[in-house]
Phi, psi and omega in degrees: 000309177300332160304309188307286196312295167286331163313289162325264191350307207282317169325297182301330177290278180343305195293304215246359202231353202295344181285331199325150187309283156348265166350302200252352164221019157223062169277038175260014138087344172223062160253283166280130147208147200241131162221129161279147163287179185277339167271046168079325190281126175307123198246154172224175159202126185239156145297082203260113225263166169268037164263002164252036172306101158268272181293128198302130203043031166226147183292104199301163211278302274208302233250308187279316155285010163271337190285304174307328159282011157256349173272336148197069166302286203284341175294297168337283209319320171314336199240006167093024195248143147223111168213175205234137199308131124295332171200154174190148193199125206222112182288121162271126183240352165209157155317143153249110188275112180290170188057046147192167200261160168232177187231137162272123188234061190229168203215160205279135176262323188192142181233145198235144157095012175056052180057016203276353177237106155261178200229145190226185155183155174203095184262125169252151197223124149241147188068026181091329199230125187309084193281312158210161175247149184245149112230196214197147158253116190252151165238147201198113122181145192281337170286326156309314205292094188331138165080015174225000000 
């Protein structure tokens, strides 16, 4: 399963996603990266390198909720989905501290609408300790989506 689930993803990336924000401008390959587990949940790992600095020695705010809406993006795609965020809404509960990696953990919750909604979370742990929680609303179809 875990194999297919990154295959889609990466297929899916390719058709609709290839221009992305991410793709261009981290492309030095050990900043982000996503694999699934065998139940489907998306595992990620980023680097926060200190060129994503908001506040001195912390990640700006701004940096971490595009990482999170790229985990899950590529989580949809892994499950055969392309949709586009409508709503997120992301509790910060601790500092993220550069020059270090955090872990992404996230998974489709819930599909609404005869799949036309999904429902997301997504909790980053750095050090182990829960720094924040997401969740997120997606609309998926590609045909809405200008230029397809």
């Amino acid at each position: 399963m875990k194999a297919t689930l990154e295959h889609t993803c990466n297929d899916l990336l390719r058709k609709y996603h290839h221009n992305c924000l991410f793709k261009n401008i981290l492309k030095d390959g050990n900043c982000l990266a996503f694999t699934f587990d065998n139940n489907g949940t998306l595992k990620g790992r980023f680097f926060c390198h200190e060129k994503y600095q908001g506040y001195d020695n912390r990640v700006h705010g701004g940096i971490i909720a595009a990482v999170i809406d790229e985990s899950m993006v590529h989580c949809l795609m892994g499950h055969d989905i392309v949709g586009v965020t409508t709503e997120l809404h992301i509790k910060y509960r601790l500092p993220i501290f550069i020059n270090q990696h955090i872990d992404i953990i996230t998974q489709i919750t819930e599909s609404l609408l005869d799949g036309m909604i999904y429902n997301l979370t997504t909790e980053v742990l750095q050090d182990k300790k829960n720094v924040i929680t997401a969740t997120a609303r997606f609309f998926t179809t590609v045909t809405n989506m200008p230029g397809y």
